[in-house]
C-alpha positions as CSV (number, residue, x, y, z in Angstrom):
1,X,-22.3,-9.7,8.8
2,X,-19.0,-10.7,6.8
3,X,-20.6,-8.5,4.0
4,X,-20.8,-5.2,6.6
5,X,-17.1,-6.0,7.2
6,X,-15.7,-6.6,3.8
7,X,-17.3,-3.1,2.9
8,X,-16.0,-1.5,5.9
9,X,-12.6,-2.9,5.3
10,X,-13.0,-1.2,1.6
11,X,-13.6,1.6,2.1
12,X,-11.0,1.6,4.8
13,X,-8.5,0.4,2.4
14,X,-9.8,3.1,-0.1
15,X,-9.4,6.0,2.3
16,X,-5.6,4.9,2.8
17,X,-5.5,4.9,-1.0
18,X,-6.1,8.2,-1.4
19,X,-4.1,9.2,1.4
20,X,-1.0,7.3,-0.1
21,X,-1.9,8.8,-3.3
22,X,-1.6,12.4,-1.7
23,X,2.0,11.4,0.1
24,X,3.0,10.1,-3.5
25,X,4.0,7.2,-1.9
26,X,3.4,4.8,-5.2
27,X,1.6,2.2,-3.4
28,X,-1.6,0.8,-4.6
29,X,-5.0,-0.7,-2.4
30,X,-3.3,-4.1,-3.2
31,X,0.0,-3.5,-1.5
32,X,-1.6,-0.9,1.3
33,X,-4.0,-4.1,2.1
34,X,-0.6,-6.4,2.2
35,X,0.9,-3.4,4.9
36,X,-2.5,-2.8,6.6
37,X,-2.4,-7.0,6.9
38,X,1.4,-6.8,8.1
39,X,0.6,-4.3,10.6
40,X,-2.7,-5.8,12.0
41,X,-0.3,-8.8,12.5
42,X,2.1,-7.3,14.8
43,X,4.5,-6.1,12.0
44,X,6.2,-2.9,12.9
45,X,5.1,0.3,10.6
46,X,8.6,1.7,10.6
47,X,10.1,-1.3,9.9
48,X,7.8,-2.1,7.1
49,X,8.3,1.9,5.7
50,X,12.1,1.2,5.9
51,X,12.1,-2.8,3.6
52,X,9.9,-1.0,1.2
53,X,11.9,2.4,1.2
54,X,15.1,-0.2,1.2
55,X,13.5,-2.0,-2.0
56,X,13.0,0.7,-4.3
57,X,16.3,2.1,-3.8
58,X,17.6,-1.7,-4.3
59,X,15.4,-2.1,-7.5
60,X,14.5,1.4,-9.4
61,X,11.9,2.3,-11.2
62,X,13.4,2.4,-14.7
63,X,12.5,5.8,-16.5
64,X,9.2,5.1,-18.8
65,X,8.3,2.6,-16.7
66,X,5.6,2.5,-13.3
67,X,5.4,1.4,-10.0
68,X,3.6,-1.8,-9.5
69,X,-0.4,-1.5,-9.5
70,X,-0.2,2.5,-11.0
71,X,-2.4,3.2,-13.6
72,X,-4.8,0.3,-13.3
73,X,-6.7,1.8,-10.0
């Protein structure tokens, strides 16, 4: 059932929360569902890695301030 699937694709989503959270990789289940939906769509995961890696050092984090998405999970 779509129900079955939207839970599976949860707690999928949450399991690569926590991983990203462990790699302190600043992401949050918002954006890792935007990569997961890149990826699933013929994206390349390096690639990806390397525009969001690319990003952050094109627009820092300003000191006081947080990623997009932390705190509110």
């Amino acid at each position: 059932s779509q129900e079955a699937k939207r839970k599976a694709a949860r707690e999928v989503i949450d399991i690569l929360h926590e991983i990203a959270t462990l790699l302190n990789t600043h992401l949050d289940r918002h954006q890792l569902s935007y990569c997961v939906s890149l990826i699933e769509n013929g994206a390349n995961p390096e690639a990806l890695a390397n525009v969001i890696r690319h990003l952050r050092e094109a627009y820092p984090v300003e000191e006081g301030e947080e990623y997009a998405g932390e705190g509110a999970a």
